[in-house]
py3Dmol code that shows the C-alpha trace and the ligand (Angstrom):
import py3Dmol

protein = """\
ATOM      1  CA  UNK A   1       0.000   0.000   0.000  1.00  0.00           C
ATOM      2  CA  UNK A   2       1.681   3.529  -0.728  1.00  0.00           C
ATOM      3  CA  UNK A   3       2.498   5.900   1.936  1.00  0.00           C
ATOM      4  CA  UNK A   4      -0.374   8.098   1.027  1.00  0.00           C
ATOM      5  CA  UNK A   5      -3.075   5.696   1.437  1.00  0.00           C
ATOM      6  CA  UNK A   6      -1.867   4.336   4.559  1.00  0.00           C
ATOM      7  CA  UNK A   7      -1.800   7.865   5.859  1.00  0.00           C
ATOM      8  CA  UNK A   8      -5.134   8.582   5.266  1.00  0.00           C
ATOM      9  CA  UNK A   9      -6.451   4.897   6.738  1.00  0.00           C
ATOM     10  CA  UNK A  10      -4.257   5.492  10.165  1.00  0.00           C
ATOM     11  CA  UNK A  11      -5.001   9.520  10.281  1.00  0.00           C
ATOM     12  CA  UNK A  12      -5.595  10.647  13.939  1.00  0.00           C
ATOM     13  CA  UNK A  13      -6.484  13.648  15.269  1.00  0.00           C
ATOM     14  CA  UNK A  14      -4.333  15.025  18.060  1.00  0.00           C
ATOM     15  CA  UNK A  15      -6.492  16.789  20.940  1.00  0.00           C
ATOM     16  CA  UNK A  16      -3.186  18.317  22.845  1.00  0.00           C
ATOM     17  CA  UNK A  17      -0.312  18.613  20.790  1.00  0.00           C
ATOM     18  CA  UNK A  18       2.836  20.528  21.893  1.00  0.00           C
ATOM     19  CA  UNK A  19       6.033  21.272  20.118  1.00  0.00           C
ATOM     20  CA  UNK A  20       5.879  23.795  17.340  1.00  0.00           C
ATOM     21  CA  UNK A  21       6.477  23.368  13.782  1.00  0.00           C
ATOM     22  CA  UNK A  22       8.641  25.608  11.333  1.00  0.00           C
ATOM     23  CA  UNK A  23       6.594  28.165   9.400  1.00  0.00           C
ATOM     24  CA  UNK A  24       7.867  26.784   5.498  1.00  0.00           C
ATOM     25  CA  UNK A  25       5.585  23.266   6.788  1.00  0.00           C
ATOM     26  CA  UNK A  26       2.754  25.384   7.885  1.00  0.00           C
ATOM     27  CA  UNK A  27       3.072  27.050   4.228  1.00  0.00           C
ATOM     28  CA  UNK A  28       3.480  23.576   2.586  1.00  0.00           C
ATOM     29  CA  UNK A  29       0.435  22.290   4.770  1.00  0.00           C
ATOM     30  CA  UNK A  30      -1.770  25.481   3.519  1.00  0.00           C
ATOM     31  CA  UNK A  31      -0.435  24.587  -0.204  1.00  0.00           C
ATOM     32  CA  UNK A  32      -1.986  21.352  -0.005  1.00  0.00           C
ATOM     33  CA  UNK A  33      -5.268  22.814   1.784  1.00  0.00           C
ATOM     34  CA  UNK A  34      -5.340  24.922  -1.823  1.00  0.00           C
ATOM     35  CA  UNK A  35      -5.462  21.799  -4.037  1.00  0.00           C
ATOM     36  CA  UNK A  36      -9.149  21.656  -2.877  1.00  0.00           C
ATOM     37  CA  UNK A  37     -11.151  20.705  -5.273  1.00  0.00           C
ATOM     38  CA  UNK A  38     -13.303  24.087  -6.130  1.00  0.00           C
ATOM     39  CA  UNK A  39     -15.898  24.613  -8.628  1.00  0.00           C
ATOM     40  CA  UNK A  40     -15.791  27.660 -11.242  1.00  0.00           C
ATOM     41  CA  UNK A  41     -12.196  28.098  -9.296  1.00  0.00           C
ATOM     42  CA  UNK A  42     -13.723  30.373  -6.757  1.00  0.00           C
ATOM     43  CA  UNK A  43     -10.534  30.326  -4.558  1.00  0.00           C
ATOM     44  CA  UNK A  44     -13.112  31.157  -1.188  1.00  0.00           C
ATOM     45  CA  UNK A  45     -10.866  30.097   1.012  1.00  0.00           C
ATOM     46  CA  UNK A  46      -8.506  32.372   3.258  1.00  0.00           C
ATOM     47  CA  UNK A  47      -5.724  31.164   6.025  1.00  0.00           C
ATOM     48  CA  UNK A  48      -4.649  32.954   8.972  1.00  0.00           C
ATOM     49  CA  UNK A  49      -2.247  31.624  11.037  1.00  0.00           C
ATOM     50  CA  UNK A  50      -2.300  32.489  14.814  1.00  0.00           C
ATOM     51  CA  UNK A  51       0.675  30.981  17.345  1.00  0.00           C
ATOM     52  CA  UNK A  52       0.627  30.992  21.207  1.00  0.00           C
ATOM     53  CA  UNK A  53       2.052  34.993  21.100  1.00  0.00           C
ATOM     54  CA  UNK A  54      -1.101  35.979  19.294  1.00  0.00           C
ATOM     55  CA  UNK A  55      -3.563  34.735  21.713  1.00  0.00           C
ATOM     56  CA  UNK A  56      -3.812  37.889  23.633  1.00  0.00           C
ATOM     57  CA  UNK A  57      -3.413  39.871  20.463  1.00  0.00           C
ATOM     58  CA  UNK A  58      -6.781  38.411  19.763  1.00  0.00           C
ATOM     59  CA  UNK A  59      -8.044  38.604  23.526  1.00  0.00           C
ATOM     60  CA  UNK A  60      -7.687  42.491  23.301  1.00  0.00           C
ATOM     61  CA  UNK A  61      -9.131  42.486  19.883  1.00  0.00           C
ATOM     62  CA  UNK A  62     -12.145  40.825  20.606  1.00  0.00           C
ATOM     63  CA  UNK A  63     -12.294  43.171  23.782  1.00  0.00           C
ATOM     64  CA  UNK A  64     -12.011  46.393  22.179  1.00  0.00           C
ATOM     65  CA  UNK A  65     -14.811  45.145  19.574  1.00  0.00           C
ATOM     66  CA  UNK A  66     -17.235  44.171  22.571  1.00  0.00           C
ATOM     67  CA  UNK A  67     -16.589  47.939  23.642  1.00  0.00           C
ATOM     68  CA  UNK A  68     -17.726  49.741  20.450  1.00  0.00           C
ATOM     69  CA  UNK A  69     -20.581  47.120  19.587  1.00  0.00           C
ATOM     70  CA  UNK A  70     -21.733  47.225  23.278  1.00  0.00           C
ATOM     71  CA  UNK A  71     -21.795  43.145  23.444  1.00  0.00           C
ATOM     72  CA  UNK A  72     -21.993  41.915  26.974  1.00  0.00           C
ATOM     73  CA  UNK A  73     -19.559  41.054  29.237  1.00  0.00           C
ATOM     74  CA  UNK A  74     -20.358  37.539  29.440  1.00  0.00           C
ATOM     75  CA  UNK A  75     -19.518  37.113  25.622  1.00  0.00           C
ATOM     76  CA  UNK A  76     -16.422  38.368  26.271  1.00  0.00           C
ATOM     77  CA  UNK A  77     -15.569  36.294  28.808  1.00  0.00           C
ATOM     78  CA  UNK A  78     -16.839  33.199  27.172  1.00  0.00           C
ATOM     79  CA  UNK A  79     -14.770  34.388  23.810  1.00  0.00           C
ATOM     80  CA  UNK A  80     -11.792  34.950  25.902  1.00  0.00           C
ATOM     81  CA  UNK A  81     -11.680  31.859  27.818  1.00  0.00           C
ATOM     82  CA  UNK A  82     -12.170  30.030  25.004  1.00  0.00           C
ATOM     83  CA  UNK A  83      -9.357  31.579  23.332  1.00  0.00           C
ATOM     84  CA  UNK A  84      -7.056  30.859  25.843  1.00  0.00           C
ATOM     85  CA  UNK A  85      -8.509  26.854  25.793  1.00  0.00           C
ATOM     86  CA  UNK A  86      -7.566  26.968  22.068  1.00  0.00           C
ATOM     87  CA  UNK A  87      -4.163  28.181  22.370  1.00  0.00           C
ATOM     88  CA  UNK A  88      -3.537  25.807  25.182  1.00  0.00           C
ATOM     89  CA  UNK A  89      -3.801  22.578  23.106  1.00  0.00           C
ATOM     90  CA  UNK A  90      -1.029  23.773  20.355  1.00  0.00           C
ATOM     91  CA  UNK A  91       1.356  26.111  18.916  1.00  0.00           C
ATOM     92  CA  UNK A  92      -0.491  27.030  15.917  1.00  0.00           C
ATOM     93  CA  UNK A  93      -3.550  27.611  15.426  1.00  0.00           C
ATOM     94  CA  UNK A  94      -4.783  28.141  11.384  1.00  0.00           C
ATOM     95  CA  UNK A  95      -7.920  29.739  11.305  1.00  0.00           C
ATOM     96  CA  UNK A  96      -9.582  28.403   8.103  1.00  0.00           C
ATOM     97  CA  UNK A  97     -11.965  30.791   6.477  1.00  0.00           C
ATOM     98  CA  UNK A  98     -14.439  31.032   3.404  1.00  0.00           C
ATOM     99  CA  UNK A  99     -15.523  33.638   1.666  1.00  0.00           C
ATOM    100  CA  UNK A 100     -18.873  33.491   0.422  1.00  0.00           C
ATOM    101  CA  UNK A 101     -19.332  34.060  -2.931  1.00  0.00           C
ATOM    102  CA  UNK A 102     -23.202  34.793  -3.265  1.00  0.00           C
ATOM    103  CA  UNK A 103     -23.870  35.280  -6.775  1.00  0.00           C
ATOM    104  CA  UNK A 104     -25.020  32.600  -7.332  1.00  0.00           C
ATOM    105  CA  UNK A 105     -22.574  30.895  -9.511  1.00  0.00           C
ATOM    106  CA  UNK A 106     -22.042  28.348  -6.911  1.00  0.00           C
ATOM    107  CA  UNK A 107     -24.374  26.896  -4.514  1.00  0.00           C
ATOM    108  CA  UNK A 108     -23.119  27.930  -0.693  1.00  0.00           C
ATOM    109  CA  UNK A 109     -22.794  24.125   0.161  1.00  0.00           C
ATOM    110  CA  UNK A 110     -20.594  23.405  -2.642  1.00  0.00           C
ATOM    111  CA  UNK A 111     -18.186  26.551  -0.948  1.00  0.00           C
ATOM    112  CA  UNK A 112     -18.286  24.876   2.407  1.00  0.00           C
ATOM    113  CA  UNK A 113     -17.817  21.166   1.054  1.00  0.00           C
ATOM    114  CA  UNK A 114     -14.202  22.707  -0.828  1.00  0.00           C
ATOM    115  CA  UNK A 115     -13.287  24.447   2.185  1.00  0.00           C
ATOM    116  CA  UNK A 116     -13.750  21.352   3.874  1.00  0.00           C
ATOM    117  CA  UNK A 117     -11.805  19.024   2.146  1.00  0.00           C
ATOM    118  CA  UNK A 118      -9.104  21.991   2.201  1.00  0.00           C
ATOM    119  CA  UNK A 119      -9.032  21.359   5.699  1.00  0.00           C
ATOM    120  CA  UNK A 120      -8.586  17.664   5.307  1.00  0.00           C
ATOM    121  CA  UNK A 121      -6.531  17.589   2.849  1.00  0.00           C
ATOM    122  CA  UNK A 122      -4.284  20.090   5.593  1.00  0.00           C
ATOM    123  CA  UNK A 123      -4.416  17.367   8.418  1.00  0.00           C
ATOM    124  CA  UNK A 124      -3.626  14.268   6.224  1.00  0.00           C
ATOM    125  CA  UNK A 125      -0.509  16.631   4.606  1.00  0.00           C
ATOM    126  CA  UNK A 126       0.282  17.499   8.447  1.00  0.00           C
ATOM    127  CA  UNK A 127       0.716  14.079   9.602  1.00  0.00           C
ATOM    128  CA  UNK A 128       2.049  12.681   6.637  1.00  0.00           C
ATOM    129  CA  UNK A 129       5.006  15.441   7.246  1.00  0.00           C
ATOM    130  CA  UNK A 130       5.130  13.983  10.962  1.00  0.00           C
ATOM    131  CA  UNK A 131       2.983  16.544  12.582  1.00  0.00           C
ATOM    132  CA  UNK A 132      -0.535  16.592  13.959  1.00  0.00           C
ATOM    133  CA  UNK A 133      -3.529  18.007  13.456  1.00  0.00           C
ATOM    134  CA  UNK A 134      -6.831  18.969  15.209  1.00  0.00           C
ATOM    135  CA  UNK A 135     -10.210  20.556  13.701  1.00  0.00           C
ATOM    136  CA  UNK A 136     -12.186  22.683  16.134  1.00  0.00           C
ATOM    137  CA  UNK A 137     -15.133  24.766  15.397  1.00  0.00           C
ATOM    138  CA  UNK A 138     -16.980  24.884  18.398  1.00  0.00           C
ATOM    139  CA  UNK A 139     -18.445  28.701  20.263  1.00  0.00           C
ATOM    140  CA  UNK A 140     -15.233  30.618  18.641  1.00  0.00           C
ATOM    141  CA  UNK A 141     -15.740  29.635  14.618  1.00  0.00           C
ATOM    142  CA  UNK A 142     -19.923  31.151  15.364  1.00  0.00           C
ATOM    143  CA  UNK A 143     -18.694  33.885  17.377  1.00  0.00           C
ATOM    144  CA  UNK A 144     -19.706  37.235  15.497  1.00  0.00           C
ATOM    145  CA  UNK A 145     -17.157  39.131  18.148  1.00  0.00           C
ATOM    146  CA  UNK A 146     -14.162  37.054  17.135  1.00  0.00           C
ATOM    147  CA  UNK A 147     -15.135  37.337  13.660  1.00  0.00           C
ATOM    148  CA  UNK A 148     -15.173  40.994  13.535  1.00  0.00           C
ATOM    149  CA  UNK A 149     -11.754  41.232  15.969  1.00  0.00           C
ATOM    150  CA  UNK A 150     -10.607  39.415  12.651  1.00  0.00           C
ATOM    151  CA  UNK A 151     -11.666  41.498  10.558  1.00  0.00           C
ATOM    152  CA  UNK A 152     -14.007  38.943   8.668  1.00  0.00           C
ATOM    153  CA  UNK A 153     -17.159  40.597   6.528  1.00  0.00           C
ATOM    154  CA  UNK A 154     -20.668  39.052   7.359  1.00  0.00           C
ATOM    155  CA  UNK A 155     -20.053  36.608   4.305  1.00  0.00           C
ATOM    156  CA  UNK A 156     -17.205  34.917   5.736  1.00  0.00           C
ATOM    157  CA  UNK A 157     -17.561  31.919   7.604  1.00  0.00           C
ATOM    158  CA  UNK A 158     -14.950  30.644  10.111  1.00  0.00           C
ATOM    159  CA  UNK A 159     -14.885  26.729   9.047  1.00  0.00           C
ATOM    160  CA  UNK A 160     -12.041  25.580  11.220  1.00  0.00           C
ATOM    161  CA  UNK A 161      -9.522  26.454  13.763  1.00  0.00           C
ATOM    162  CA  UNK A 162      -6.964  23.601  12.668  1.00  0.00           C
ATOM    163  CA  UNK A 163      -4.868  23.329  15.656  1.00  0.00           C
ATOM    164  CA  UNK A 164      -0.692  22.139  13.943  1.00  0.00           C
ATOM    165  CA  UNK A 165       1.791  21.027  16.180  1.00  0.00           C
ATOM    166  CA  UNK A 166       4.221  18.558  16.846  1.00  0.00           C
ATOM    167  CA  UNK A 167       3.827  15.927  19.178  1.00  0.00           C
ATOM    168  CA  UNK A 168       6.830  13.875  20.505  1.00  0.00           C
ATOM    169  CA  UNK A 169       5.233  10.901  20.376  1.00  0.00           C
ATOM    170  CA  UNK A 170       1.525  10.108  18.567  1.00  0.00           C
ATOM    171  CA  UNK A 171      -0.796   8.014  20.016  1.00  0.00           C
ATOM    172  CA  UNK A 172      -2.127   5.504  17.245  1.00  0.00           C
ATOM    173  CA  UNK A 173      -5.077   5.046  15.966  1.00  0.00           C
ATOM    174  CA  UNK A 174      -6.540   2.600  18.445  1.00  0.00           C
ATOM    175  CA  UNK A 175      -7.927  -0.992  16.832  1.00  0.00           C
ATOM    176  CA  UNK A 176     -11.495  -0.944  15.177  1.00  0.00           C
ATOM    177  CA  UNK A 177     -11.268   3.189  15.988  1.00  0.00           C
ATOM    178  CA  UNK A 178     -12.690   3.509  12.433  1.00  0.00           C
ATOM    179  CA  UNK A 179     -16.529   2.653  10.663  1.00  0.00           C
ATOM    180  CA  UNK A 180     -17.071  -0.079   9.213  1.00  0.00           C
ATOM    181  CA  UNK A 181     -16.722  -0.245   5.399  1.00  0.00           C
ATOM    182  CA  UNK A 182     -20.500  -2.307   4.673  1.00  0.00           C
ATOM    183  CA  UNK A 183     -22.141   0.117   6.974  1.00  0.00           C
ATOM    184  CA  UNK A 184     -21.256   3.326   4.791  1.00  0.00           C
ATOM    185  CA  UNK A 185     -21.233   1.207   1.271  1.00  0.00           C
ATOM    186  CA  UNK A 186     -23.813  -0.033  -0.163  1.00  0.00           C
ATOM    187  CA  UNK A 187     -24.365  -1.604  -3.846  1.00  0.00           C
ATOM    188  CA  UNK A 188     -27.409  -0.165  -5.918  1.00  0.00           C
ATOM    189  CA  UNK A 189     -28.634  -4.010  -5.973  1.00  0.00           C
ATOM    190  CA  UNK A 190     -28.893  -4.289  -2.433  1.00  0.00           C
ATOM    191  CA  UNK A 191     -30.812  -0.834  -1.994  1.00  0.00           C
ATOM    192  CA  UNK A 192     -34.739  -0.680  -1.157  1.00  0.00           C
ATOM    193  CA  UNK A 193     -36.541   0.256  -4.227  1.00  0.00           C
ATOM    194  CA  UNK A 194     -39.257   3.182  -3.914  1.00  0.00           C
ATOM    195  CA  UNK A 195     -42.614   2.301  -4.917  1.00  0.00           C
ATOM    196  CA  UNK A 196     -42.281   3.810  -8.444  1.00  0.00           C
ATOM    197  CA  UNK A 197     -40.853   0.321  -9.519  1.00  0.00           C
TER     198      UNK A 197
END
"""
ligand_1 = """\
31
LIG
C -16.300 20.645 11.068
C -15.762 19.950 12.287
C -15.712 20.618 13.488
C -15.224 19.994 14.632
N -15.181 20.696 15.800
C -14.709 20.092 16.909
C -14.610 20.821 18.125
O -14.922 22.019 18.194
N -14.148 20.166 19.209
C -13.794 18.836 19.163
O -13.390 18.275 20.193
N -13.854 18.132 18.020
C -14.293 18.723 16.894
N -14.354 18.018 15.719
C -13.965 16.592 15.697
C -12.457 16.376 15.697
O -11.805 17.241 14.786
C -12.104 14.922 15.299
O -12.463 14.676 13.975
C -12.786 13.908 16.185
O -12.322 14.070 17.510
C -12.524 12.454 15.729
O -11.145 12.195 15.656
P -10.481 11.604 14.317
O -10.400 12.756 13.347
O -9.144 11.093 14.760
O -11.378 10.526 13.821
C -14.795 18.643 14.565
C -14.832 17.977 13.333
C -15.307 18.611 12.202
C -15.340 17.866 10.904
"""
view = py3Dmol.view(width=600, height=400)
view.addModel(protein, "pdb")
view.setStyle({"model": 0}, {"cartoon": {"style": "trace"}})
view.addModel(ligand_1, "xyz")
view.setStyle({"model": 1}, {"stick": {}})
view.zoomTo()
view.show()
């Protein structure tokens, strides 16, 4: 079996991950992200990379954004500590955004399904290159305060915060971790007919 396939069929995502990695694999990773496939090459997609340093950067950012909008405290606070979670299970931190196109050339869904496999296509290049990978979403990627502290226009959706790092030793994928192939495949012979036959 090549390397390649292998990689993808062992992939694991790494919760906590540690060490850092050097900025030309973090380009090399987001070069592979931008072999997405992408319909009417749109090119929606957008990468910014955040490390440890930037954390508070961010922090005061989304602060002095709650200020002039007037948001509440409590969304701060939430924002913040969930900021500070992030940065706390890796280095780097690439915060994977898509920019809407809405005229209508492309359906939105066919947007988000490219900037998804962007993002996979980042975390099976990251481990094949020895590092490890982690996609979050979670309060920060729907949080309209973080989203303006980045600068992002209404049409851009945060679709990952892919935590990179590297880890001094992975944990494998443990046994039977994965689905099982004849639950997800099915042949059209074996498939329940509607009553139109
Ligand atoms: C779009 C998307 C968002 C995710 N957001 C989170 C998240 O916020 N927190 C989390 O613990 N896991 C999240 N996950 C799941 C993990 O990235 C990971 O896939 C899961 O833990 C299973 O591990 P595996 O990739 O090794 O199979 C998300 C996955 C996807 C596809």
């Amino acid at each position: 079996m090549s390397d390649l396939i292998e990689n993808i069929l062992t992939r694991k995502s790494q919760p906590i991950i540690d060490g850092d990695i050097a900025l030309s694999d973090i380009e090399r990773i987001v070069q592979c992200g931008l072999t997405a496939p992408d319909h009417r090459a749109l090119r929606p997609w957008r990468y910014i990379l955040c490390s440890r340093e930037d954390c508070e950067k961010l922090v005061r950012r989304v602060g002095l954004v709650a200020l002039a909008q007037e948001a509440g405290d409590t969304s701060v606070e939430e924002i913040t500590e969930a900021l500070q979670r992030l940065f706390a299970t890796a280095p780097r931190v690439v915060i994977c955004v898509l920019d809407v196109d809405r005229s209508g050339r492309v359906p939105e869904i066919e947007q988000v399904l490219s900037a998804g496999a962007a993002i996979q296509s980042m975390l099976i290049a990251a481990e094949a290159m020895g590092h490890s990978g982690y996609w979050r979403t979670g309060k920060l990627a729907y949080s309209p305060l973080l989203s303006a502290a980045l600068g992002l226009e209404e049409n851009t959706l945060i679709c990952g915060l892919l935590c990179l790092g590297r880890l001094q030793k992975r944990s494998p994928l443990p046994a039977a971790q994965r689905p099982e192939l004849h639950r997800h495949f099915f042949n059209l012979n074996s498939m329940p007919c509607g009553d139109f036959i």
